[in-house]
C-alpha positions in Angstrom: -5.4 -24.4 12.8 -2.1 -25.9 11.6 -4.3 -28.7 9.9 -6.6 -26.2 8.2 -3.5 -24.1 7.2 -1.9 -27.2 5.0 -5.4 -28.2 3.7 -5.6 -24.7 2.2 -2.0 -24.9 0.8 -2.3 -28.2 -0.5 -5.7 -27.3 -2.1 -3.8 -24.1 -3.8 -1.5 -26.6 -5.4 -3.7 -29.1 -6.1 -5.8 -26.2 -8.3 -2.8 -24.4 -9.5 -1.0 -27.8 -10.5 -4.5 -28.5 -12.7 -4.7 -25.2 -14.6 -0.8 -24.0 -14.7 -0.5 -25.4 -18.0 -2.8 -23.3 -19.6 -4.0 -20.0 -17.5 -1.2 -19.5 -14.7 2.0 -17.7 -15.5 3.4 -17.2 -12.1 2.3 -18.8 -8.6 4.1 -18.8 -5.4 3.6 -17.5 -1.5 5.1 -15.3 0.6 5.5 -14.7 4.4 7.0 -11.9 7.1 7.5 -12.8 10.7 9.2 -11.6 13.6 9.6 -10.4 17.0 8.6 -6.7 18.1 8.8 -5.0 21.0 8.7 -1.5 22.1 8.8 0.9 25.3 5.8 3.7 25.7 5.5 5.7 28.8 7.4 3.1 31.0 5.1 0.3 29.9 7.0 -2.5 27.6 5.5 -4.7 25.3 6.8 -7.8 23.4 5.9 -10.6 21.4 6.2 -12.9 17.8 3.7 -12.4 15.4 2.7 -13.0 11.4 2.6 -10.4 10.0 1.6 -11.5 6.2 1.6 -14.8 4.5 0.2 -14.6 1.3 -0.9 -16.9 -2.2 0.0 -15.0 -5.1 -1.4 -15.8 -8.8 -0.8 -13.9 -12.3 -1.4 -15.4 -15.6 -3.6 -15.0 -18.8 -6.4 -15.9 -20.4 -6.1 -15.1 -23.9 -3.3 -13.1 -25.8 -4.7 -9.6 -24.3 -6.8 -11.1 -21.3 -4.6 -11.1 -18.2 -5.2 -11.3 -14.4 -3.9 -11.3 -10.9 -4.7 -12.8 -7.4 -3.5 -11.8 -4.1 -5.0 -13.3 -1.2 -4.1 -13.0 2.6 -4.5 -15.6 4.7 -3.7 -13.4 7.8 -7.1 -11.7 7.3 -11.0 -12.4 8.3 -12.2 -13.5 4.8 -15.3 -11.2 5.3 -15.2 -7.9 7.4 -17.1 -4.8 7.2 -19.8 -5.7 4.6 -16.7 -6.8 2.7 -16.8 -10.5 0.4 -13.0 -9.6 -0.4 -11.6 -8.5 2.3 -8.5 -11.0 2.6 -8.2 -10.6 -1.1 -6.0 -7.3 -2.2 -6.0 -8.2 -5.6 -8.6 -10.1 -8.1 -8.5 -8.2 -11.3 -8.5 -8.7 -15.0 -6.6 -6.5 -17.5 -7.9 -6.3 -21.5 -5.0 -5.0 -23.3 -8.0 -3.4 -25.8 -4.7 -1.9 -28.2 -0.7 -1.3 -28.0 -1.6 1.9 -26.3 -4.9 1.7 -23.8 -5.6 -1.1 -21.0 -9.0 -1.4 -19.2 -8.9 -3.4 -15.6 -11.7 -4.2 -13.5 -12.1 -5.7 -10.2 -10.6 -5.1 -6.8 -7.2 -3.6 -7.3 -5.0 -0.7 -5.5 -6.6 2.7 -5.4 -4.3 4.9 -7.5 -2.5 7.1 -4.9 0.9 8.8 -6.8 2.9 7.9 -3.8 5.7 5.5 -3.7 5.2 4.1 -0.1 1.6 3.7 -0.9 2.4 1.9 -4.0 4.9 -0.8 -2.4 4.0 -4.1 -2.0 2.9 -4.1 1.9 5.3 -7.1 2.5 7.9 -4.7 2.1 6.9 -1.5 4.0 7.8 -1.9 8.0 6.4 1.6 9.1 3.9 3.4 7.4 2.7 7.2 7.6 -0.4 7.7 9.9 -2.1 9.3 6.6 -1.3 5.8 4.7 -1.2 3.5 7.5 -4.8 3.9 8.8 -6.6 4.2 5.1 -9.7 2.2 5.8 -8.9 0.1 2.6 -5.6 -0.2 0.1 -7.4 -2.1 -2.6 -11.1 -1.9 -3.7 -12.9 -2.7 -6.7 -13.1 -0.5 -9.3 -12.2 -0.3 -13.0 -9.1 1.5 -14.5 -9.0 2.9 -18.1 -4.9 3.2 -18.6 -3.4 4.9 -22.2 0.0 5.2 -22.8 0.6 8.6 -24.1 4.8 8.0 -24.5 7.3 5.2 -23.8 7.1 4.7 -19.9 4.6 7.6 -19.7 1.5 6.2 -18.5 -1.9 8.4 -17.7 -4.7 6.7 -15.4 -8.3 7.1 -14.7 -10.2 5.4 -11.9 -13.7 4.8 -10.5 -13.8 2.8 -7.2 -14.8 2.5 -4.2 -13.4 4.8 -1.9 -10.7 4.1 0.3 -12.0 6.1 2.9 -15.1 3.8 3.3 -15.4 0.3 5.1 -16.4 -2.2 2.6 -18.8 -2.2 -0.1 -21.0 1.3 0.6 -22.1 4.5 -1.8 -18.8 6.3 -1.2 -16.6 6.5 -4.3 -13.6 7.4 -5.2 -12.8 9.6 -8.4 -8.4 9.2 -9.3 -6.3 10.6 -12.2 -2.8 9.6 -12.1 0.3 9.4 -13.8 3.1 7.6 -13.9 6.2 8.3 -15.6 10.0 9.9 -15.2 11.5 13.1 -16.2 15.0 11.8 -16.5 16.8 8.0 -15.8 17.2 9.4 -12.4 14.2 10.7 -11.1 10.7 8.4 -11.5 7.3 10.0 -10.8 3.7 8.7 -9.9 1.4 11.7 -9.1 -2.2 11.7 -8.7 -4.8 13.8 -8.0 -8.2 12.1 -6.1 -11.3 13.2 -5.5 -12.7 10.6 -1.9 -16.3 10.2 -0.3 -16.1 9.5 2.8 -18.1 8.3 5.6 -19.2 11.2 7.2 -20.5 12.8 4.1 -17.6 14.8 3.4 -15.4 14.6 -0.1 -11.8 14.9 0.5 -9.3 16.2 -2.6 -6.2 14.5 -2.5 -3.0 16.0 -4.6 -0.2 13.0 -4.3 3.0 13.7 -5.3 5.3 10.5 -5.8 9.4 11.3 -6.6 11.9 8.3 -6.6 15.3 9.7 -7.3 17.6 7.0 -8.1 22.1 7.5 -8.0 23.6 4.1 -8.6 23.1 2.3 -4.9 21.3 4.9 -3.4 17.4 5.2 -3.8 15.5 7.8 -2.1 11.8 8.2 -2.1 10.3 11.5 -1.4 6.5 11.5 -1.3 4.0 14.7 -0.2 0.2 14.5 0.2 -1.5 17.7 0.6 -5.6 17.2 1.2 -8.4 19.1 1.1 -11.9 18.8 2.4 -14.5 20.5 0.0 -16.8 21.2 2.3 -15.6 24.7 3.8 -12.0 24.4 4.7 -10.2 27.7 5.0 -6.8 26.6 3.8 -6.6 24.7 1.4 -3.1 24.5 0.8 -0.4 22.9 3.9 -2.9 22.6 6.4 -3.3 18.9 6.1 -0.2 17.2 4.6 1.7 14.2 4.5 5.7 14.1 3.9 7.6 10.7 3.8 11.4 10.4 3.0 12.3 6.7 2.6 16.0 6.1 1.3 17.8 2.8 0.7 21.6 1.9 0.4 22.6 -1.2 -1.3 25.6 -2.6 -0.5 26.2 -6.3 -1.3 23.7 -8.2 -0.2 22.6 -5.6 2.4 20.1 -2.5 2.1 20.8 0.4 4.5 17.6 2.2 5.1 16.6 5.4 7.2 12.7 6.7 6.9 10.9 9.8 8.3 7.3 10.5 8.0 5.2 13.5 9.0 1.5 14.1 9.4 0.0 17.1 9.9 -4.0 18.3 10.0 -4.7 21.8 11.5 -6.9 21.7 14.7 -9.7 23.9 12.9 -10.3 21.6 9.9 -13.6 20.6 10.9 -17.3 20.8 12.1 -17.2 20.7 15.7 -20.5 22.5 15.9 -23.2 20.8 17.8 -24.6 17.7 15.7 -21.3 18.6 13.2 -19.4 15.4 11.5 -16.1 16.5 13.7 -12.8 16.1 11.9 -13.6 16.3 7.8 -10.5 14.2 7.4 -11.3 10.7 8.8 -8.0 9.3 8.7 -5.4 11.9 10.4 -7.6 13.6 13.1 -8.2 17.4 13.2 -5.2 18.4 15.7 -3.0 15.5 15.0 0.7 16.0 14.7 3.0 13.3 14.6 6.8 12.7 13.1 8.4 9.2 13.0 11.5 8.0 12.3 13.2 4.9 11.7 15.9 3.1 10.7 17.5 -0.6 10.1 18.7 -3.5 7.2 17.5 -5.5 5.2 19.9 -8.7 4.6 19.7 -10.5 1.5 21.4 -14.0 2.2 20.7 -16.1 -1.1 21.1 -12.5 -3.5 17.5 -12.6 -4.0 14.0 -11.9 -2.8 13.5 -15.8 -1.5 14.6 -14.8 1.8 15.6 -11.6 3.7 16.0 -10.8 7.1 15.6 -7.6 8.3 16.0 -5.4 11.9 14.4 -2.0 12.4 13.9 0.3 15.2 11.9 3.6 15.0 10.2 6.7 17.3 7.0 8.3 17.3 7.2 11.7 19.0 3.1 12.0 19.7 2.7 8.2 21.1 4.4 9.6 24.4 7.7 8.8 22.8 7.1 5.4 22.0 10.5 3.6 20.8 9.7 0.3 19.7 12.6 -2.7 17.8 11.6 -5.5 15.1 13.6 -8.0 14.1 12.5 -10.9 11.8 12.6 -12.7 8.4 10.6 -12.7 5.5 10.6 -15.6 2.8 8.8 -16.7 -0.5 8.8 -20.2 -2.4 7.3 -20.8 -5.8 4.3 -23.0 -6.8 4.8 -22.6 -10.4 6.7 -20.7 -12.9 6.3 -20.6 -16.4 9.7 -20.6 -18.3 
């Protein structure tokens, strides 16, 4: 393993080296490790693990020809009727005018939420409604058009996110991204997801960032909807995360809280029905979590942070769990 592990790093290189003087603007990897452990119903549970270590790649091919690469080495390389499943990003962006970008090929699914739209290296507990998504990033094409300065309006055809692998469930997204004032940053969205049961879920994602000098808090609300006969459409299966962030120094005081919600009768639990219409946070599921820790910045940068959390889950019979570890990233290239 440790053999095979080097050969594919030193093949990166080797291929990066070749075509960084032309194609590759940016190349480098990045890795999060630690030790968890956590106590649920007088049963504990402990151990090291890897949790990411990923090759990262963005460059150009012409003036308005760009692309990025993420690829996970901490993931089977084909899963679920899925070619690209350690690869979260392989896209090309054609800057067509000032105004309106096209991208194709496997990129995030545009959810207006903040957590959803963080670079997974840097989320350490997610919402059930987030967390068990059966994919992040799919392929798809994006038509993008800036209608003002940092006021951006998306539209998306992809997979859906709600499928395993490739299949014939799609997901329809219009989102926007923009801010109101210096202080408050918005990506909203509102989705329209087959999923696997047959049923097509509307999504209304509500994204808010509010921003007062060292303090960062992001407030985030998903309301869904299956079309397919549910009564209430409105706060019967929703989402709420609160993440907030202190910076002080070289240190990031955070505290997080996530609720998920789906009302027990928002379903078909008739004989032969589909069950829950909502495939991701059961019909009946209830959950709130909270965390909190640091984030420790020893060099003033992003090349290396170490980081302790602890949280609760009130459904998982209480389960209190502790993570401590490190996270670090070193550059292959970097254009100047």
């Amino acid at each position: 393993m440790k053999q095979t592990f080097l050969t594919v790093i030193l093949a990166a290189f080797c291929c990066i080296s070749a075509v960084a003087q032309n194609f590759v603007d940016d190349a480098y990897v990045d890795i999060r490790t630690g030790f968890a452990q956590s106590l649920q119903e007088g049963e504990y549970n402990g151990g090291f693990h890897v949790d990411y270590l990923n090759i990262h790649l963005k460059g150009h091919i012409s003036d308005n020809l760009t692309y990025v690469l993420r690829h996970r080495l901490t993931k089977a390389a084909y899963a679920d009727n899925n070619p690209l499943n350690a690869t979260d990003f392989a896209w090309m962006t054609w800057q067509a005018t000032p105004k309106f970008s096209l991208t194709a090929g496997k990129h995030p699914v545009w959810f207006g939420s903040f957590e959803f739209d963080e670079d997974p290296i840097n989320v350490f507990y997610w919402s059930k409604s987030i967390a068990d998504l059966y994919q992040y990033f799919t392929l798809g094409v994006t038509g993008t058009y800036e209608v003002a300065p940092s006021q951006n309006i998306s539209f998306q055809f992809s997979q859906s996110p709600l499928s395993r692998g490739i299949t014939n469930c799609f997901s329809y997204s219009l989102y926007w991204n923009g801010s109101f004032t210096p202080y408050w940053k918005t990506t909203w969205s509102v989705n329209f997801v087959d999923n696997e049961v047959g049923t097509m879920m509307n999504y209304l994602v509500l994204g808010n960032r509010f921003t007062f000098g060292n303090f960062c808090i992001d407030a985030d609300f998903i309301n869904k909807t299956a079309l397919s006969g549910q009564q209430r459409p409105f706060f019967s299966d929703v989402a709420v995360m609160l993440n907030s962030k202190y910076n002080v120094g070289k240190f990031n005081l955070c505290l997080k809280g996530t609720y998920d919600y789906n009302d027990a009768q928002n379903g078909d639990f008739s004989r032969g029905g589909v069950g829950s219409w909502d495939v991701v946070v059961p019909a009946g599921y209830e959950a709130l979590q909270l965390a909190a820790g640091f984030e420790f910045f020893p060099l003033g940068n992003n090349h290396l942070r170490l980081h302790a959390f602890y949280d609760w889950v009130s459904t998982l019979s209480d389960r209190h769990a502790l993570e401590i570890g490190v996270t670090w990233r070193f550059d292959l290239f970097k254009r100047k």
